[in-house]
RODO-2510 file (C-alpha; in nm, 4 decimals, decimal comma):
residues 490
     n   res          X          Y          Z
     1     x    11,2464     1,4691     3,1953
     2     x    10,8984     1,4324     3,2663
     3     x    10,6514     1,6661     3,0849
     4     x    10,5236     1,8232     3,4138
     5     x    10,8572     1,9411     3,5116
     6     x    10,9773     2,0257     3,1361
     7     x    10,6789     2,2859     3,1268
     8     x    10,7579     2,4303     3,4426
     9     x    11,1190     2,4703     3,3432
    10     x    10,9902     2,6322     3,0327
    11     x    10,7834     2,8792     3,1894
    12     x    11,1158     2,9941     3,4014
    13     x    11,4383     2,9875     3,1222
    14     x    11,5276     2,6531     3,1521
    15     x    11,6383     2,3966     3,4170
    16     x    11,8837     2,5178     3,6506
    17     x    12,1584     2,2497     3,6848
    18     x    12,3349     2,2285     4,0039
    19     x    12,7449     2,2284     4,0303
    20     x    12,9407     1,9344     4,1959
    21     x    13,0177     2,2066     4,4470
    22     x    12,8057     2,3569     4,7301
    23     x    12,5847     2,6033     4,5562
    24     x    12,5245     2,8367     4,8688
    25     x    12,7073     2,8782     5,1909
    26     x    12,6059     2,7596     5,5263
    27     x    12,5301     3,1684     5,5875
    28     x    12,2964     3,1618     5,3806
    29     x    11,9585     2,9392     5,4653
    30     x    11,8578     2,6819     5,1556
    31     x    11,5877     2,4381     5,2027
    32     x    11,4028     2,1895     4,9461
    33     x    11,1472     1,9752     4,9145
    34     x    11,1683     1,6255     4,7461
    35     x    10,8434     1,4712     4,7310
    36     x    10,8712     1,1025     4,5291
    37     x    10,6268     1,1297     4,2328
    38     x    10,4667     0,8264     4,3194
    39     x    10,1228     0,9701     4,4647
    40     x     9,9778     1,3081     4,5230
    41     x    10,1119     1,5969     4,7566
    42     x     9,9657     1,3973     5,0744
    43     x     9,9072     1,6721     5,3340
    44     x    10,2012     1,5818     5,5283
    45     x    10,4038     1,6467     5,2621
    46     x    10,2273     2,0075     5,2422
    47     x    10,3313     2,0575     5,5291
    48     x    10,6753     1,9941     5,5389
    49     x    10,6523     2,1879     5,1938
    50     x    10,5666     2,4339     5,4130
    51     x    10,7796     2,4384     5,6938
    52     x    11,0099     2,4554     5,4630
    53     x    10,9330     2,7424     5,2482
    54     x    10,8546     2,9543     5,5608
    55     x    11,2141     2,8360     5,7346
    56     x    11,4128     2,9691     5,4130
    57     x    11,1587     3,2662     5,3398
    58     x    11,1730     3,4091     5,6471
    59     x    11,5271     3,4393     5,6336
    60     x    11,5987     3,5308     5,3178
    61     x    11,7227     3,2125     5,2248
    62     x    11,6245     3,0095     4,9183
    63     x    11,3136     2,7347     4,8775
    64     x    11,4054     2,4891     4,6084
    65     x    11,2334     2,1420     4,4396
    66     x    11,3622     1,8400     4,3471
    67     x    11,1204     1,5595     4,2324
    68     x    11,2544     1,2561     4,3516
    69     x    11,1967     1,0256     4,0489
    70     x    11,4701     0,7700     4,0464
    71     x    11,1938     0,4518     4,1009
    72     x    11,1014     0,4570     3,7425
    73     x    10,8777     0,1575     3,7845
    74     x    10,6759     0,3289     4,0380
    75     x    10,7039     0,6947     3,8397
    76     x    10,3669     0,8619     3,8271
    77     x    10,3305     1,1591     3,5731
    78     x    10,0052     1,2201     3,6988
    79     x    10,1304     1,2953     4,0516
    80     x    10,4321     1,5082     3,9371
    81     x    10,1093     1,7331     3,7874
    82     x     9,9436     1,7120     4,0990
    83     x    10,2424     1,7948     4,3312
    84     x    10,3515     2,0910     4,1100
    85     x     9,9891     2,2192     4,1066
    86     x     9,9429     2,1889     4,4992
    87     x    10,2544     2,3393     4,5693
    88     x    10,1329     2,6323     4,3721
    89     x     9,7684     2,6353     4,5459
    90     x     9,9188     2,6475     4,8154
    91     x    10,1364     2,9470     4,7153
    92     x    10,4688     2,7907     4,8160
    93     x    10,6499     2,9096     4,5283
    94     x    11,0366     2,8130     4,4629
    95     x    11,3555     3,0010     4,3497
    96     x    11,4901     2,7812     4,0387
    97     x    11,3341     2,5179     3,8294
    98     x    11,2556     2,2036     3,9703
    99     x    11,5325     1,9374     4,0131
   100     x    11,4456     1,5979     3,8596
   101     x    11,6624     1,3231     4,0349
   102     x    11,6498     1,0876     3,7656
   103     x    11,8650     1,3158     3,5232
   104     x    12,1168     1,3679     3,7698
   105     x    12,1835     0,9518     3,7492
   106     x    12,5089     1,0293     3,5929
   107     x    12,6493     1,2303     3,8993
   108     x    12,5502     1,0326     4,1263
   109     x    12,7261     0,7403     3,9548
   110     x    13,0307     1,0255     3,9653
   111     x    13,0360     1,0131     4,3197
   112     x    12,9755     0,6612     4,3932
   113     x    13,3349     0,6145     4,2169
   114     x    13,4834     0,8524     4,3645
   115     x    13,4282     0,7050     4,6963
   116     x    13,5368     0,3384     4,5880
   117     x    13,8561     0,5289     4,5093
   118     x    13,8861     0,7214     4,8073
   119     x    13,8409     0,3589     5,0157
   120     x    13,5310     0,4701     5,1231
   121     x    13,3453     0,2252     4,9237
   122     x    13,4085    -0,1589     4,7390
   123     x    13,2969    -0,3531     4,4899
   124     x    13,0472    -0,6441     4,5863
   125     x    13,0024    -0,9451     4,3667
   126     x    12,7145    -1,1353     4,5415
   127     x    12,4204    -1,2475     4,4135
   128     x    12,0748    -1,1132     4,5879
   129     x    12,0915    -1,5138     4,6735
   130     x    12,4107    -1,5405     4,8374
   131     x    12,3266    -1,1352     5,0042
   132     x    11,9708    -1,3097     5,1047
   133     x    12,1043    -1,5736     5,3029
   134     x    12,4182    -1,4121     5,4263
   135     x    12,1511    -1,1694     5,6277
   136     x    11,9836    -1,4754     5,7579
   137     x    12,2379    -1,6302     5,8700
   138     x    12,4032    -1,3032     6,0724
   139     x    12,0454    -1,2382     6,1879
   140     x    12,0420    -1,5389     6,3532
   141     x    12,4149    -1,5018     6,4988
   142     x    12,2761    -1,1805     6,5996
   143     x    12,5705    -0,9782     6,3788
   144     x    12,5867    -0,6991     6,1725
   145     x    12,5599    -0,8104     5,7943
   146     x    12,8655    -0,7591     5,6347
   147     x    12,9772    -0,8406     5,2308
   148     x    13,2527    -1,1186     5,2124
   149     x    13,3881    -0,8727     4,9614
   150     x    13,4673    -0,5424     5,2085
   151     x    13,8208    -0,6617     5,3217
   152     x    13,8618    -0,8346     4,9574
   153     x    14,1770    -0,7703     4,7522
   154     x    14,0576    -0,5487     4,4766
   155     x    14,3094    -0,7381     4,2251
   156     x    14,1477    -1,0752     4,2946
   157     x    13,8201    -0,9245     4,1903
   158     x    13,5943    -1,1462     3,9083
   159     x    13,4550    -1,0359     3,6171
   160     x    13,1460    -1,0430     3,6873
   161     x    12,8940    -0,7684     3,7720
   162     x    12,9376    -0,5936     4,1027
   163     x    12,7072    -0,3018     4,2710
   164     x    12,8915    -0,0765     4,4854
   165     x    12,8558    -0,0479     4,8182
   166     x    12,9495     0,2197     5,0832
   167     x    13,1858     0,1067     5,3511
   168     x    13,0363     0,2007     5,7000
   169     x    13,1960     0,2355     6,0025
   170     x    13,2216    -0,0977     6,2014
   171     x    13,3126     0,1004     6,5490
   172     x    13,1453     0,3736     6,7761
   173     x    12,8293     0,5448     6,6620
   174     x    12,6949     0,7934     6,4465
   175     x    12,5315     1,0747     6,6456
   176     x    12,2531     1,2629     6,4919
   177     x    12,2047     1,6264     6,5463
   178     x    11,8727     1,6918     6,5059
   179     x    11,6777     2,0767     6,5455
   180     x    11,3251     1,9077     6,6723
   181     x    11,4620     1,5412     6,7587
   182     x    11,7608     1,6177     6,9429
   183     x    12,0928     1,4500     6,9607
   184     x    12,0109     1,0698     6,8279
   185     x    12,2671     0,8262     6,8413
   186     x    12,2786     0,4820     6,6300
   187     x    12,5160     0,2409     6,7190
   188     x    12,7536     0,1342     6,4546
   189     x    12,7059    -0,2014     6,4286
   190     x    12,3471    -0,1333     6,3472
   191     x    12,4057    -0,0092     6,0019
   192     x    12,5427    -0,2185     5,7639
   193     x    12,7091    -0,1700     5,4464
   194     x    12,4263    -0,0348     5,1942
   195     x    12,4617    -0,0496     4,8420
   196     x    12,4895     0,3104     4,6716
   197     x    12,5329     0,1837     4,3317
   198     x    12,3391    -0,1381     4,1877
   199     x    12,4756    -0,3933     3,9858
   200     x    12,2809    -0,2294     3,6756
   201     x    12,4640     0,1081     3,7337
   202     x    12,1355     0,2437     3,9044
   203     x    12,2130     0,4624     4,2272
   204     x    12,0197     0,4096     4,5260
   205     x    11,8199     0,6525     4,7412
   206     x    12,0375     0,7706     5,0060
   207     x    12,3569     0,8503     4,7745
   208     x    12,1274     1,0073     4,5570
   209     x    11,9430     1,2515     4,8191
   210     x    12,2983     1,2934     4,9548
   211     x    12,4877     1,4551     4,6005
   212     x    12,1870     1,6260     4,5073
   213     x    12,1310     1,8164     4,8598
   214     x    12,5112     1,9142     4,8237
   215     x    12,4937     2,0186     4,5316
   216     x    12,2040     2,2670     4,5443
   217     x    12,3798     2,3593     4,8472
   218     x    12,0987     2,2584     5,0797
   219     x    12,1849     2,3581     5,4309
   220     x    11,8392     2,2724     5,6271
   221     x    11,6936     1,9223     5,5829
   222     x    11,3398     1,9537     5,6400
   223     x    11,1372     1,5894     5,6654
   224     x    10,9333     1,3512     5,8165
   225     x    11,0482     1,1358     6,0944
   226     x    11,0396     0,8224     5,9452
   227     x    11,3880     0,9390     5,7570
   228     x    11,5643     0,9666     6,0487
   229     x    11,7501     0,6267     6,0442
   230     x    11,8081     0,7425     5,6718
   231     x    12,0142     1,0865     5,7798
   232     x    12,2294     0,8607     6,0118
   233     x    12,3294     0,6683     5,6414
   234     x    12,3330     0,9484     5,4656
   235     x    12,5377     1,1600     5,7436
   236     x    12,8242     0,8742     5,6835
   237     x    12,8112     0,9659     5,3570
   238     x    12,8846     1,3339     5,3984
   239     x    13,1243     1,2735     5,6019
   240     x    13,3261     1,0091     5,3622
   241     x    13,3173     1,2603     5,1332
   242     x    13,4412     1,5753     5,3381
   243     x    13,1290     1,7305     5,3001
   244     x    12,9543     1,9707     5,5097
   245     x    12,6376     1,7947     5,7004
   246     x    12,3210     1,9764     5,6493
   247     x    12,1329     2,0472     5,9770
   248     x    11,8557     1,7988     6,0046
   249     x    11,4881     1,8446     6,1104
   250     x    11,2957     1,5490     6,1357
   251     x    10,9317     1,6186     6,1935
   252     x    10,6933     1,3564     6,3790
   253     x    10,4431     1,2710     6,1300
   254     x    10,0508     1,3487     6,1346
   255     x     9,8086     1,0725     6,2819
   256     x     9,4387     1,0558     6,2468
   257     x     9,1923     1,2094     6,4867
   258     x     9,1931     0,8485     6,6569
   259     x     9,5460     0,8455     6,7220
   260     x     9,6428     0,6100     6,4426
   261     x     9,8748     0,6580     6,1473
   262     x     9,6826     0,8843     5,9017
   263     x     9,5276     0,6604     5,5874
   264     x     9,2684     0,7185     5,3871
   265     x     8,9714     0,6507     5,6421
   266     x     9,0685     0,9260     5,8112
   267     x     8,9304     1,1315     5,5329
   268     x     9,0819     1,3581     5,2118
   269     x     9,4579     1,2869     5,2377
   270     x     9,5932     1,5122     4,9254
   271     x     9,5564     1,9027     4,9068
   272     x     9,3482     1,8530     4,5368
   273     x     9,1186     1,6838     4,7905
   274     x     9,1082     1,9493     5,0347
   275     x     9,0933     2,2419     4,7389
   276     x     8,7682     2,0456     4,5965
   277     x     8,5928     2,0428     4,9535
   278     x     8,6557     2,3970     4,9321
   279     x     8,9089     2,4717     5,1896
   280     x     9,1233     2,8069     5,0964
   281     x     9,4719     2,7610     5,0704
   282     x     9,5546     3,0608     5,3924
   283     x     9,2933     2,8276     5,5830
   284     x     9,4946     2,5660     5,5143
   285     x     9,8268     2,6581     5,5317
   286     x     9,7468     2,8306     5,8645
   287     x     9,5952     2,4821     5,9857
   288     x     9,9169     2,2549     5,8754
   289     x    10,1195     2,5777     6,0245
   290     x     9,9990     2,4925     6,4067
   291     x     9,9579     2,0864     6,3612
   292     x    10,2905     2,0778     6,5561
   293     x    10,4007     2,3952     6,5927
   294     x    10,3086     2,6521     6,8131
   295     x    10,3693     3,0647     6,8945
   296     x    10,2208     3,1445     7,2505
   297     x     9,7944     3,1033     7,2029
   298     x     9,8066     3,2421     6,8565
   299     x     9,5744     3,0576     6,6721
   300     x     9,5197     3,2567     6,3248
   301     x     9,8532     3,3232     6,1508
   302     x     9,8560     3,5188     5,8430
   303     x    10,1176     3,3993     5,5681
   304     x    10,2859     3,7537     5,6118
   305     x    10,3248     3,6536     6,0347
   306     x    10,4399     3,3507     5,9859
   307     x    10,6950     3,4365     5,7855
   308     x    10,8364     3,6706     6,0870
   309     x    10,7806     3,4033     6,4007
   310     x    10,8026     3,0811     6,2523
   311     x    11,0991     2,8642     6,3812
   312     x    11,1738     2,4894     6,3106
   313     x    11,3222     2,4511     6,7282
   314     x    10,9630     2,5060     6,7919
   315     x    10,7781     2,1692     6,6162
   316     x    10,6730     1,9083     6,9078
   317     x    10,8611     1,6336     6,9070
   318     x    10,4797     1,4015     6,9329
   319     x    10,2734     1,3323     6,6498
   320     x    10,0059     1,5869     6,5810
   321     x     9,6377     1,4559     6,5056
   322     x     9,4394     1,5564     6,2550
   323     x     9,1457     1,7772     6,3889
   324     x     8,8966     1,8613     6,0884
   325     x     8,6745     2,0527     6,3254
   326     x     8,9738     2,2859     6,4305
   327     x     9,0296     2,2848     6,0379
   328     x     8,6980     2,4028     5,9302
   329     x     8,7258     2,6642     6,2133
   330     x     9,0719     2,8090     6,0947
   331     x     8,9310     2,8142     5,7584
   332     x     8,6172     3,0100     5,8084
   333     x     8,7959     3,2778     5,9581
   334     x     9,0039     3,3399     5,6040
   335     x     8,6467     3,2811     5,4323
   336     x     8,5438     3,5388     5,6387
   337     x     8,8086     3,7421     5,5376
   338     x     8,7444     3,7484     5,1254
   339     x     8,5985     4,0568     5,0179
   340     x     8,2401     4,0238     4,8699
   341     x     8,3635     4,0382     4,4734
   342     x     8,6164     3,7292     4,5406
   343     x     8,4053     3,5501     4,7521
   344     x     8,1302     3,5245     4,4856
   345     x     8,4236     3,4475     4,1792
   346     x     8,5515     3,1727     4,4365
   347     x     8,2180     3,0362     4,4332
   348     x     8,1275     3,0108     4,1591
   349     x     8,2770     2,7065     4,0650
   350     x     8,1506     2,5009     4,3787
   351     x     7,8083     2,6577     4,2561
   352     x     7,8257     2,4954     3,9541
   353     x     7,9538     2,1432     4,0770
   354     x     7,6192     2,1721     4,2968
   355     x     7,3914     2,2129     3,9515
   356     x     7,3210     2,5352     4,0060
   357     x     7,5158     2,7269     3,7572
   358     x     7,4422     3,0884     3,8019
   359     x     7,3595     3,3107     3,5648
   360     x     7,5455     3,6678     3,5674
   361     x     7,2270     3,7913     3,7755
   362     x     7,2950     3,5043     4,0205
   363     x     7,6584     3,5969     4,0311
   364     x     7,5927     3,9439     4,1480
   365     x     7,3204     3,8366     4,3833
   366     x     7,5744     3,5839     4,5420
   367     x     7,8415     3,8855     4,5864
   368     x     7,6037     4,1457     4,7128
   369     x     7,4751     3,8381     4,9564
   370     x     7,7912     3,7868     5,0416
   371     x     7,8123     3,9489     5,4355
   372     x     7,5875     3,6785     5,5017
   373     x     7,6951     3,4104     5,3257
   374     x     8,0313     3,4333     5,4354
   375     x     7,9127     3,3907     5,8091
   376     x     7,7404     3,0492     5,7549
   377     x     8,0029     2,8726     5,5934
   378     x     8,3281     2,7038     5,6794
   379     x     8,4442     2,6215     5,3470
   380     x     8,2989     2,7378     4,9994
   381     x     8,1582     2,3753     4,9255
   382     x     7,8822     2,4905     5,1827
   383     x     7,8135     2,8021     4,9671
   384     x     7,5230     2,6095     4,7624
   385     x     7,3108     2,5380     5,0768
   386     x     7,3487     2,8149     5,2101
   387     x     7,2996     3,0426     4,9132
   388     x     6,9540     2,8372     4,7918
   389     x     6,7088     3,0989     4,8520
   390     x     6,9082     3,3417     4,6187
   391     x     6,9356     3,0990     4,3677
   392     x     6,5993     2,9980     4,3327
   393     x     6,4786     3,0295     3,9583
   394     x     6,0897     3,1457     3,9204
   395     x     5,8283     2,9943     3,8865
   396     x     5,9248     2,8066     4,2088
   397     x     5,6588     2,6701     4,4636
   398     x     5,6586     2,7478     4,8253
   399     x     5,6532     2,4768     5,0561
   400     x     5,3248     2,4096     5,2785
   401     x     5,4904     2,5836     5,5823
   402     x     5,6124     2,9094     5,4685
   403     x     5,3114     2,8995     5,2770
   404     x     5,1083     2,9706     5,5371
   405     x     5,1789     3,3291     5,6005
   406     x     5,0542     3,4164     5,2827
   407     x     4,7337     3,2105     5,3398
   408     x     4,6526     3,4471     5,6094
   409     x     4,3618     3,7263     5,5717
   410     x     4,4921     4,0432     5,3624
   411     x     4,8345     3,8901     5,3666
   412     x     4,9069     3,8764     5,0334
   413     x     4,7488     4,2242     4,9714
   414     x     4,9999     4,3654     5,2759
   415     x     5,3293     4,2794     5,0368
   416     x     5,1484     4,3758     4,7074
   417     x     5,1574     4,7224     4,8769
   418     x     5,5178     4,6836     5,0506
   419     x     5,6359     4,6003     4,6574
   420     x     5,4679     4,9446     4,5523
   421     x     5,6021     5,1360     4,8409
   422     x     5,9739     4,9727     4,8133
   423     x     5,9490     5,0339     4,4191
   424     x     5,8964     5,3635     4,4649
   425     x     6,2860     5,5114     4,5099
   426     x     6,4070     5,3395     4,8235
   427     x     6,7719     5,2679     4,8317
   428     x     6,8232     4,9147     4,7657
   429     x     7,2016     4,9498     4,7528
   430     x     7,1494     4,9906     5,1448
   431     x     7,0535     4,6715     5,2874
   432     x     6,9654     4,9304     5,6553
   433     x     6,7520     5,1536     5,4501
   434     x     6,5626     4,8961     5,3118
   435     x     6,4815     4,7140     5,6491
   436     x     6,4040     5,0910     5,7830
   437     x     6,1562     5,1145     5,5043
   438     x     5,9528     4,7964     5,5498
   439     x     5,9584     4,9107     5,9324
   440     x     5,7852     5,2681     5,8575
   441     x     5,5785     5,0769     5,6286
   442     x     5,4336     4,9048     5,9130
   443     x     5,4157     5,1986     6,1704
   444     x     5,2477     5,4009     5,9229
   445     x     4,9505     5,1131     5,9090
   446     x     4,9757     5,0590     6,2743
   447     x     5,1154     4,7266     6,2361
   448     x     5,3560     4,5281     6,3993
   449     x     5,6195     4,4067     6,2131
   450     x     5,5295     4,0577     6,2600
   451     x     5,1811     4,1198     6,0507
   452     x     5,4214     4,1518     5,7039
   453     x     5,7276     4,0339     5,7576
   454     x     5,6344     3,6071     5,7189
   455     x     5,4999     3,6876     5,4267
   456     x     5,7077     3,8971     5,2829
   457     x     6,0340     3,6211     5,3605
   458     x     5,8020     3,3052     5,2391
   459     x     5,7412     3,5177     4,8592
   460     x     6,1215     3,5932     4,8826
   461     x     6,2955     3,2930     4,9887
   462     x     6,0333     3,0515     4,9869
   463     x     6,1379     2,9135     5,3714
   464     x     6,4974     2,8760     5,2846
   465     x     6,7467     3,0256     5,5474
   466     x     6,8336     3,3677     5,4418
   467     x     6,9138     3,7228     5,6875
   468     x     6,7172     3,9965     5,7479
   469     x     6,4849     4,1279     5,4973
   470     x     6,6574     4,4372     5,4443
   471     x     6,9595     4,2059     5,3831
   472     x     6,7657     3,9611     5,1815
   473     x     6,6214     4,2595     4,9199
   474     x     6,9613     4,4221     4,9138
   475     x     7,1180     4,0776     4,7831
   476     x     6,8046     3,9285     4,5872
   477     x     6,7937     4,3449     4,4166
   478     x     6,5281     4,4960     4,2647
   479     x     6,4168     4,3218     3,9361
   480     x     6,4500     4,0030     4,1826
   481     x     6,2536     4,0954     4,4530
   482     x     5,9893     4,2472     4,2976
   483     x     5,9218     3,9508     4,0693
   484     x     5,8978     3,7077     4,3169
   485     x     5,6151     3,8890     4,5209
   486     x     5,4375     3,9745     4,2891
   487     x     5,4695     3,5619     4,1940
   488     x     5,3516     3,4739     4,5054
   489     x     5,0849     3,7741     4,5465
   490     x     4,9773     3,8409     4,2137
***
């Protein structure tokens, strides 16, 4: 078992291990998801994590993980990590301890017997030789592959080593019944005899996914699309074995915003990618949520709605494209959305990626700044930017063009006295008061606004983008504000 999994398991008593029969009852909904350990959680596999979780969740059914680790040359410890930790971001949280194929090797082997004595399977002795040019030569006679060794009499057998393979139908056709695809039919005599056990005892893919989603008593299979010809397999399977067929959901895949298949020039592919761009996980989720599926115009779909409308008959049977500025969108609303004290501990770490690493007086600055932050930016890597004038760390110069307020005649005298009259118990816990204040300020000289207010933003911000002075006083504080006019008007 790898390590990833093992610590999981320990956190929650212990790997669950599934019984050779069904674990749950078609009543009752069970979904998985069985990512292969091979890369990270790619975000089509987030979302089919998701579709998932929401399909079982929202009917009080059960969300389960399996990694699917059987390719042991492939195996990627790293990536088991990653998926467990995105799945987790992501708050997609599962019932039992994760499933690792590879240790379940020995039932799958169990089964693989059992249907080479049931007649539904037979032993094959050919090399990959022989099997390679026995599928050239029916590829060119235009037939169905088919071992020398199916119609074989078992007591004339060699001893030799054999794999196993499953004896498919020759006749007819296997009709899939899928929830998004519809009824898909594959003729017969387009699906050959595959191997479910190798010549090295190892079991293959489709036997494998095929014992372990009966026995944790799956009862929706939620995937991509490109397993489809795989379910029509695997459905043979079931049904050589007098097992109940798990309804099928094959989901059309995500493409890039050109229309192509999504790759990695189409930008961050895996959701540790999208978490350090600083994307939330609701933004997210609620983004993956409509790629494909749809309720009526509703656009922003809180976990706890989802939950109540979402339906797996609904996903478009068309690939969805990836749409980062619809992304960003989506996500800025649930920035929006954080209250001031988590908005400033979620950026904090973005913050100090940037070099700016706030001190505790930054911190505070950043959450009582935080109304206006949170209305510039679309994810929290844009925090930085648009926080700079707060964390600006005196002595700092002012650039020639804000400057040039304070050049101006009795400017710099005009905020020495706004400093004194602000000092002097106005409410800086009110950003409204504190924009009233500089306002009487300058009715009470007969000025205009406009005759302090430059200034006053060029000593506080030095030019950087920043709200309204009242705002700007409120978030910089006090101590803050006061030191840096009196730096620029001392």
């Amino acid at each position: 078992m790898n390590s990833a999994i093992e610590a999981k398991q320990r956190a929650e008593g212990g790997q669950e291990k599934p019984k050779a029969s069904r674990a749950a009852t078609m009543s009752q909904v069970v979904t998985r998801f069985a990512p292969s350990p091979t890369g990270y959680l790619h975000i089509g596999g987030a979302r089919t994590a998701l579709f998932s979780w929401l399909y079982a969740r929202g009917r009080g059914g059960r969300f389960l993980l399996r990694i699917e680790d059987t390719d042991r040359a492939r195996h990627n410890e790293a990536a088991v990590k990653a998926i467990i930790n995105g799945l987790i971001w992501l708050g997609l949280d599962w019932d039992a301890p994760p499933i690792s194929q590879y240790e379940r090797r020995d039932r799958h082997v169990e089964v693989a017997r059992e249907l080479l004595a049931r007649g539904g399977a037979y032993r094959c002795f050919m090399t990959p030789e022989e099997t390679d040019a026995a599928r050239e030569r029916a590829r060119e006679a235009k037939l169905r592959f088919e071992s020398p060794w199916r119609d074989a009499d078992p007591l004339k057998a060699p001893d030799k080593p054999f794999a196993i393979r499953f004896k498919a139908p020759r006749e007819g056709e296997t009709a899939v019944r899928d929830i998004v695809q519809g009824d898909v039919r594959f003729p017969n005599h387009a699906l050959d005899d595959l191997i479910i056990l190798r010549s090295d005892g190892a079991p293959t893919y489709n036997l494998a996914v095929v014992v372990d989603d009966h026995d944790m008593g799956v009862t929706h299979v939620i995937r991509g699309d490109d397993h489809l010809t795989n379910a029509a397999r695997q459905q043979q399977i079931y049904e050589a074995m007098g097992w109940p067929v798990p309804a099928f959901a094959h989901v059309p895949l995500i493409h890039g915003p050109d229309g192509a298949k999504l790759s990695k020039r189409h930008g961050a592919l895996g959701v540790e990618a999208y978490a350090a761009d600083g994307y939330l996980p609701e933004g997210l989720c609620n983004y993956l949520l409509r790629l494909g599926w749809a309720h009526g115009d509703e656009e922003i779909i809180p976990r706890e709605r989802a939950l109540e409308i979402f339906d797996i008959a609904g996903i478009n049977k068309a690939p969805s494209r990836l749409d980062f500025e619809k992304l960003r969108h989506v996500n800025a609303h649930y920035v929006r959305q954080l209250s001031d004290a988590v908005f400033a501990e979620k950026s904090a770490s973005f913050l100090e990626a940037a070099g700016a690493a706030p001190d505790a007086a930054q911190r505070a600055m950043i959450a009582r700044g935080a109304n206006f932050l949170k209305g510039r930016v679309a994810t929290l890597k844009e925090v930085p930017e648009a926080a700079a004038f707060l964390l600006l760390k005196r002595p700092f110069e002012i650039p020639e063009k804000a400057a040039r307020a304070l050049e101006k005649e009795g400017a710099k005298t005009l905020i020495r006295e706004v400093a004194t009259a602000l000092s002097a118990g106005c409410d800086w816990e009110d950003p409204e008061r504190l924009e009233a204040a500089l306002k009487a300020f300058a009715e009470a000289r007969g000025l205009g606004f406009g005759a302090i207010g430059p200034a006053l933003r060029a000593a506080l911000t030095a030019g950087l983008p920043a709200p309204s002075l009242g705002e700007t006083l409120h978030a910089l504080g006090r101590e803050e504000s006061l030191a840096r006019i009196a730096q620029a008007a001392p």
